[in-house]
BAKE-403632 format. One record per residue: z, y, x of N, C-alpha, C in turn; residue in one letter. Coordinates in Angstrom, 2 decimals. Atoms other than C-alpha are relative to their C-alpha. Layout:
<recs>
+---------+---------+---------+---------+---------+---------+---------+---------+---------+------+
|    n_zz |    n_yy |    n_xx |   ca_zz |   ca_yy |   ca_xx |    c_zz |    c_yy |    c_xx | resn |
+---------+---------+---------+---------+---------+---------+---------+---------+---------+------+
|       Z |       Y |       X |       Z |       Y |       X |       Z |       Y |       X |    A |
...
+---------+---------+---------+---------+---------+---------+---------+---------+---------+------+
</recs>
This chain:
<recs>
+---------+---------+---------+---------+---------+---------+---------+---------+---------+------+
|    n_zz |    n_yy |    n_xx |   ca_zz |   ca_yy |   ca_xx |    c_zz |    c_yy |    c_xx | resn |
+---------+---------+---------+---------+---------+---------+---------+---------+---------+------+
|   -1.31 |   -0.65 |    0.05 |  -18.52 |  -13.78 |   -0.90 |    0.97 |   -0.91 |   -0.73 |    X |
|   -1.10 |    0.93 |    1.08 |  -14.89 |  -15.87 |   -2.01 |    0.57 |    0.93 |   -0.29 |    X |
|   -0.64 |   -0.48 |    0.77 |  -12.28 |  -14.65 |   -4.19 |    0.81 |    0.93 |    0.97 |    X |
|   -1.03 |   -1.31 |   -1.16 |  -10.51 |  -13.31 |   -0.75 |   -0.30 |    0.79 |    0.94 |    X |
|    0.55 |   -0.65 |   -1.34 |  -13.13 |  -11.48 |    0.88 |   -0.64 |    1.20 |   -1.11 |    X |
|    0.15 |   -0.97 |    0.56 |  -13.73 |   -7.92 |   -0.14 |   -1.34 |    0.25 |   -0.49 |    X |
|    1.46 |    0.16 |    0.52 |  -16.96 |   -7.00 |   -2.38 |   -0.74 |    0.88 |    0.55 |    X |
|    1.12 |   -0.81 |   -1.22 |  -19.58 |   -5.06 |   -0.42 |   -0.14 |    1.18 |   -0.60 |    X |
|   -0.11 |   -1.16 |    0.41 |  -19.32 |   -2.10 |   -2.90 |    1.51 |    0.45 |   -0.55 |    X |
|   -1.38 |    0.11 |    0.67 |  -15.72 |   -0.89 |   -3.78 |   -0.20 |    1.19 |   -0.70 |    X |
|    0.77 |   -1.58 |    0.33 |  -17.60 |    2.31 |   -4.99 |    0.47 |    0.79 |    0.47 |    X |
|    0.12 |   -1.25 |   -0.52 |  -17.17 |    5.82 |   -5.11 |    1.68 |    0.04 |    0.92 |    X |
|   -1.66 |   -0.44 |   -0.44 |  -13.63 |    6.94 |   -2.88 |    0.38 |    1.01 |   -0.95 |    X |
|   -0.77 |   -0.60 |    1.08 |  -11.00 |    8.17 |   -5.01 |    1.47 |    0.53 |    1.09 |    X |
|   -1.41 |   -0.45 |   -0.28 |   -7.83 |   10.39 |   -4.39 |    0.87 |   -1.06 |   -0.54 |    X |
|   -1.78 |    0.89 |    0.55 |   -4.00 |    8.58 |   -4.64 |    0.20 |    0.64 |   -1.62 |    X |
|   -0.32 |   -0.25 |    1.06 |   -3.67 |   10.48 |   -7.50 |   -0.74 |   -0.70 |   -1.24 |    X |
|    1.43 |    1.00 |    1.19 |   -6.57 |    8.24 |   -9.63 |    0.33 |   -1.32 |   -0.04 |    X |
|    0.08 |    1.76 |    0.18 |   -5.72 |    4.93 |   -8.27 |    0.79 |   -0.76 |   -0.97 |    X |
|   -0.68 |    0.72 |    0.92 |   -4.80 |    2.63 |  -10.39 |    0.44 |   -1.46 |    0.49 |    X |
|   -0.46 |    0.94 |   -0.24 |   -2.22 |    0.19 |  -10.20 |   -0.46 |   -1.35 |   -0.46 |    X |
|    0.37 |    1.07 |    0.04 |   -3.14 |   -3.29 |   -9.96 |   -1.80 |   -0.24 |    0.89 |    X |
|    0.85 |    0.46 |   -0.91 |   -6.23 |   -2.39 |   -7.86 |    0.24 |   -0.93 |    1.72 |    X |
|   -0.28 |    1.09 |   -1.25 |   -7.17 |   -4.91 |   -5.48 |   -0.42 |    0.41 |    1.85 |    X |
|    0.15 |   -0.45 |   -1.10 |   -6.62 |   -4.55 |   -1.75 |   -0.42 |   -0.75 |    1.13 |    X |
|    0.98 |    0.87 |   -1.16 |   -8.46 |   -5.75 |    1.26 |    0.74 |    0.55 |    1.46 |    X |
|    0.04 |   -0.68 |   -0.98 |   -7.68 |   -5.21 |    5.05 |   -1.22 |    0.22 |    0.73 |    X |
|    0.93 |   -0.66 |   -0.47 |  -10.12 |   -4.30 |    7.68 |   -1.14 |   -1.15 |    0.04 |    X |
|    1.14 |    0.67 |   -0.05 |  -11.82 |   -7.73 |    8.05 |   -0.44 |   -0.60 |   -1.37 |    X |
|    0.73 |    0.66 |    1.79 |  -12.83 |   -8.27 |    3.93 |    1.33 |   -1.18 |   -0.44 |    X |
|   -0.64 |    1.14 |    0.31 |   -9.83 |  -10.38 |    3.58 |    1.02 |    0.50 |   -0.78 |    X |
|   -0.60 |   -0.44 |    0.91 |   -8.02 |   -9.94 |    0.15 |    1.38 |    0.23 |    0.35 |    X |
|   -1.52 |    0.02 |   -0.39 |   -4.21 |   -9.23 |    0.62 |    0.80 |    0.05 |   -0.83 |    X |
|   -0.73 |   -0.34 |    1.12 |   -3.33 |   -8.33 |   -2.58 |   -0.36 |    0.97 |   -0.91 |    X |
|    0.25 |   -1.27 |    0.44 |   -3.05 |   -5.40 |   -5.09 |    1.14 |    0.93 |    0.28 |    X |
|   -0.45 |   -1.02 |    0.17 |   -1.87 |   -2.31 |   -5.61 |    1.37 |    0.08 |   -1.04 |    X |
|   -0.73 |    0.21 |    0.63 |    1.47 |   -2.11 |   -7.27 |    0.51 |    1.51 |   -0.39 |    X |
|   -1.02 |   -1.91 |    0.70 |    3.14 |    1.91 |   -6.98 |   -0.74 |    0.35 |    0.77 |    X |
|    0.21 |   -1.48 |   -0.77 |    1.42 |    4.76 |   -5.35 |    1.69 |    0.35 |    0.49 |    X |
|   -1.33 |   -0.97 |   -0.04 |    4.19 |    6.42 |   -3.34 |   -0.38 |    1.45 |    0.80 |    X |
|    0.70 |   -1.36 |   -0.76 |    3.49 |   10.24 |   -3.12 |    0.79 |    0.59 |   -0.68 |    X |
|   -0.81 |   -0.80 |    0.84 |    5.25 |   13.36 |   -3.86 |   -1.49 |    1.13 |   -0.62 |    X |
|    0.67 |   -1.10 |    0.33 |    2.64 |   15.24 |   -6.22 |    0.13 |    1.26 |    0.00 |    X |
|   -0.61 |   -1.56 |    0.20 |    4.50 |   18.41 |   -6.30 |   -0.58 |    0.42 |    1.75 |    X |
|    0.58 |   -0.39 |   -1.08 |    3.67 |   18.44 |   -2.83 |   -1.30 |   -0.21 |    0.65 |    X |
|    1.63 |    0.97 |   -0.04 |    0.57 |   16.55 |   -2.70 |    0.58 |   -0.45 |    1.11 |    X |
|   -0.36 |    0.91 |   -0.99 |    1.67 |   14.32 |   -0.17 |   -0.07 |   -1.35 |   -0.13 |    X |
|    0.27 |    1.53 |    0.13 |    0.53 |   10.61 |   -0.18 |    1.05 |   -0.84 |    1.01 |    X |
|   -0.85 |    0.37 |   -1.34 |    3.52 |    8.53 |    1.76 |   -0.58 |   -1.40 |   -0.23 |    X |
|    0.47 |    1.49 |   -0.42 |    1.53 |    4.94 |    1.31 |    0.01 |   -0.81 |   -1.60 |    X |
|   -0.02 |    0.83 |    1.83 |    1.36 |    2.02 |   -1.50 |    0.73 |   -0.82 |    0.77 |    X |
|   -0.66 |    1.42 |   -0.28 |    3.82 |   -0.75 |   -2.14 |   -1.52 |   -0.91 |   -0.78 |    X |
|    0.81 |    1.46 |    0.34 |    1.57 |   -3.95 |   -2.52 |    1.07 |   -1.19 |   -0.17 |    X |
|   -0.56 |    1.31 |    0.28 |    2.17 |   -7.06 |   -4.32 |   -0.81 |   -0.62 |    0.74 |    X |
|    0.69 |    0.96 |   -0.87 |    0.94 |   -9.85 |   -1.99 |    0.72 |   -1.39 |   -0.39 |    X |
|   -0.51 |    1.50 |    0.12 |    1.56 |  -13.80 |   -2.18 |    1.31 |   -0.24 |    0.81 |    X |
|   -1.11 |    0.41 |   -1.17 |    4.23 |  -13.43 |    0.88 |    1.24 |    2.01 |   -0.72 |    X |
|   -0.73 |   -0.94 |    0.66 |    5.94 |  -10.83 |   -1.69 |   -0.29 |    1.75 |   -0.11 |    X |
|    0.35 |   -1.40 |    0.20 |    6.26 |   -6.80 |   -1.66 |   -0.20 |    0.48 |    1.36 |    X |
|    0.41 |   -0.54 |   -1.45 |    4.64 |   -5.05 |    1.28 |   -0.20 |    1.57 |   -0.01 |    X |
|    0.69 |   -1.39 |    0.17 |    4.38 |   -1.28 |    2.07 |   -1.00 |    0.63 |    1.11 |    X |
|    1.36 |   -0.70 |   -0.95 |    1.20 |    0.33 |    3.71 |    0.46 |    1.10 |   -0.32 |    X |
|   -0.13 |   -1.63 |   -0.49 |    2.28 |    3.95 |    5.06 |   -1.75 |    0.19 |    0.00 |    X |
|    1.79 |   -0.82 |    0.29 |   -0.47 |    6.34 |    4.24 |   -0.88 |    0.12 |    1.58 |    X |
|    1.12 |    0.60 |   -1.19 |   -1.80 |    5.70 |    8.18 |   -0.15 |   -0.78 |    0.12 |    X |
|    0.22 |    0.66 |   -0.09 |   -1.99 |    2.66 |    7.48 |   -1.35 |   -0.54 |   -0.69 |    X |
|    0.65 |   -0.04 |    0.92 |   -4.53 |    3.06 |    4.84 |   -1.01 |    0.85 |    0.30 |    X |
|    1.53 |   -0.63 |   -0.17 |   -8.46 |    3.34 |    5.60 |   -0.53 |    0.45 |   -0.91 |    X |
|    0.86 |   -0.45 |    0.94 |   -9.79 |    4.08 |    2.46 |    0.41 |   -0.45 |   -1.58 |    X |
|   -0.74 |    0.48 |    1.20 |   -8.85 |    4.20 |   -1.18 |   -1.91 |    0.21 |   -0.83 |    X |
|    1.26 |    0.09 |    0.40 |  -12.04 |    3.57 |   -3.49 |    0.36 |   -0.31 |   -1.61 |    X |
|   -0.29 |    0.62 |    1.49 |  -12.42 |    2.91 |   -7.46 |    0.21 |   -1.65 |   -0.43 |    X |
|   -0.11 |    1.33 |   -0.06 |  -12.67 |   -0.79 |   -6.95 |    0.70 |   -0.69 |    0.96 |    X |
|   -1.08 |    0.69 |   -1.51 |  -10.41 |   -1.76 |   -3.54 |    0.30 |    1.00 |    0.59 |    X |
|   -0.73 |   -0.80 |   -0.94 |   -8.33 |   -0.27 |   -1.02 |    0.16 |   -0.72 |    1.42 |    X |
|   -0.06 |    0.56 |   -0.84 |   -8.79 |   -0.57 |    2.41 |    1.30 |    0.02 |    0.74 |    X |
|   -0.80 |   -0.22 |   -0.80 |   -5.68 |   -1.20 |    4.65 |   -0.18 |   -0.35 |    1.31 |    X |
|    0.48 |    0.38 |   -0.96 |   -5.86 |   -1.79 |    8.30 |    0.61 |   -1.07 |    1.03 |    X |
|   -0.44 |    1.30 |   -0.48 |   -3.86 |   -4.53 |    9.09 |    0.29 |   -0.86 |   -1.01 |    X |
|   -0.37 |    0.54 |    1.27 |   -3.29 |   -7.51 |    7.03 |    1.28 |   -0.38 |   -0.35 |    X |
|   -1.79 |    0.04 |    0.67 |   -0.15 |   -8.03 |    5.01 |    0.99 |   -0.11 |    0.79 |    X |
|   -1.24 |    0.21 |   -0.56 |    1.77 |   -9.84 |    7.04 |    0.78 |    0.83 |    0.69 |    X |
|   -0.22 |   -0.65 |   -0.69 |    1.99 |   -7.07 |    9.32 |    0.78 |    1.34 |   -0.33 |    X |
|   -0.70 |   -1.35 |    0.35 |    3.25 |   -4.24 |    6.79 |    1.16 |   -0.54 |    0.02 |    X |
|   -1.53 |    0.08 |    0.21 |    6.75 |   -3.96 |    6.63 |    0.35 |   -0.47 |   -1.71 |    X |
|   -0.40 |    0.22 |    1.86 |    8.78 |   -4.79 |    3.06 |    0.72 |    0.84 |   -0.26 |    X |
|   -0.67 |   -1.30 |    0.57 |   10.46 |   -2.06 |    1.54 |    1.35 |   -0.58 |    0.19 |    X |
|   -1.57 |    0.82 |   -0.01 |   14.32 |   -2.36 |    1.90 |    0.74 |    1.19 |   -0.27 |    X |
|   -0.83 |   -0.70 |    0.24 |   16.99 |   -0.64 |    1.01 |    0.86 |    0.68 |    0.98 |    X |
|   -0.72 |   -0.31 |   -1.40 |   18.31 |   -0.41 |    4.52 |   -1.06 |   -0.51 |    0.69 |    X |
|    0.69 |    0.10 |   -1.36 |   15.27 |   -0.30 |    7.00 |    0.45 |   -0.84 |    1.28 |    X |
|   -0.12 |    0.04 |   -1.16 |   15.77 |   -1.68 |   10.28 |   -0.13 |    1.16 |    1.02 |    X |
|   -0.55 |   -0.75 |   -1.15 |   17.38 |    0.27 |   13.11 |   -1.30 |    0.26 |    0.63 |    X |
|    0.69 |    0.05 |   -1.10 |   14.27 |   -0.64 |   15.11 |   -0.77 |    0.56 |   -0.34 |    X |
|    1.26 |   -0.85 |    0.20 |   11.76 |    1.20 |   13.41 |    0.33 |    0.97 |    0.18 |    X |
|   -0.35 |   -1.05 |   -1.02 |   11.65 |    4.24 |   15.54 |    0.08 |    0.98 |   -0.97 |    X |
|    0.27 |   -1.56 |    1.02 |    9.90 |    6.61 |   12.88 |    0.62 |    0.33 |   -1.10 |    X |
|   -0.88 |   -0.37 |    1.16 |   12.47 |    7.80 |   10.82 |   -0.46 |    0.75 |   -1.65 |    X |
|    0.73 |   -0.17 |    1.34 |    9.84 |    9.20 |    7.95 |   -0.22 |   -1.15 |    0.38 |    X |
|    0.42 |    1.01 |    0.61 |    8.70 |    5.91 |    7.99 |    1.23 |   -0.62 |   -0.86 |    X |
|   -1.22 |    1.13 |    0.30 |   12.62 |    4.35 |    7.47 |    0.00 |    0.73 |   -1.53 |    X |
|   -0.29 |   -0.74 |    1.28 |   12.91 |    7.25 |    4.60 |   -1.00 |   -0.28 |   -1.17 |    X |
|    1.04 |    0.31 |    1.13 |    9.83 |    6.26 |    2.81 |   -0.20 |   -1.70 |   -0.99 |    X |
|   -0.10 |    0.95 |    0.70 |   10.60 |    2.89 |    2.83 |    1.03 |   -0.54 |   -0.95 |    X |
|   -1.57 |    0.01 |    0.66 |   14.09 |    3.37 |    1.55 |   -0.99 |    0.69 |   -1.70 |    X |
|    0.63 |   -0.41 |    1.26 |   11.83 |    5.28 |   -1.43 |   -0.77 |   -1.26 |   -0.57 |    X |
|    1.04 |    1.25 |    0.37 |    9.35 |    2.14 |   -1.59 |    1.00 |   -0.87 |   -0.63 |    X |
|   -1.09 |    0.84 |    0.69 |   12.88 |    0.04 |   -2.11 |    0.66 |    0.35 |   -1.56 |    X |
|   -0.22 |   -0.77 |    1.07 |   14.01 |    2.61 |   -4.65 |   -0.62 |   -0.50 |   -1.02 |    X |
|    0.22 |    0.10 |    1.24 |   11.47 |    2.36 |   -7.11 |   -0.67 |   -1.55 |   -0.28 |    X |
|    0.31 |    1.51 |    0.59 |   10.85 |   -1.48 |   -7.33 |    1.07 |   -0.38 |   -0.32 |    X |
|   -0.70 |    0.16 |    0.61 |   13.99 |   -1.84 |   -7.77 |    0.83 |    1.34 |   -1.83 |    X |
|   -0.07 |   -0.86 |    1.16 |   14.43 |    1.05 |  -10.45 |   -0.24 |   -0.82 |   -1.41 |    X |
|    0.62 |    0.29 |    1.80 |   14.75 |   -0.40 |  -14.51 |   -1.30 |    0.53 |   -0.14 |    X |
|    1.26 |   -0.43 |    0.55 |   11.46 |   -0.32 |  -15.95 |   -0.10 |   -0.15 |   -1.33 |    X |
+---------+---------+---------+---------+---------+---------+---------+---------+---------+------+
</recs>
């Protein structure tokens, strides 16, 4: 196994509400992508809308169908980075699914939010 291929146990699966930021994320073929940076969910509603990830090619967001499996040690996503979108403040027109444009307008929100 290298430093960018996922570890063969990521253990037990965990709810969004447990994970912890800075866990590390894998896509479907063991190939590292990054970590975990924000959960974005509304708890009041229990509703999971995806994670922003830090990655080497910057901030990426995996919508919660994008996301195979959340675990105590990695998170599976199902395509690799390049392929999620980046959070923005203004979406693109072209993305059809308008909860997706709204979630990512939230994903833009809180990375840019003072910390």
């Amino acid at each position: 196994m290298t430093d960018n291929q996922a570890p063969e146990d990521l253990g037990a699966p965990v709810a969004y509400l447990v994970l912890k930021d800075g866990t590390a994320v894998y896509d479907r073929s063991g190939s590292r992508v990054g970590t975990v940076e924000h959960v974005l969910a509304d708890e009041r509603q229990d509703v999971f809308h995806g994670l922003v990830l830090d990655t080497p090619r910057g901030h990426r967001f995996a919508p919660a169908g994008q996301v195979d499996g959340l675990f105590e040690r990695g998170v599976i996503v199902a395509v690799p980075a390049g392929e999620l979108p980046e959070p923005s403040e203004d979406p693109s027109a072209s993305v059809a699914d308008e909860g997706l444009r709204d979630t990512l307008k939230k994903a833009w929100n809180w990375l840019v939010q003072p910390k």
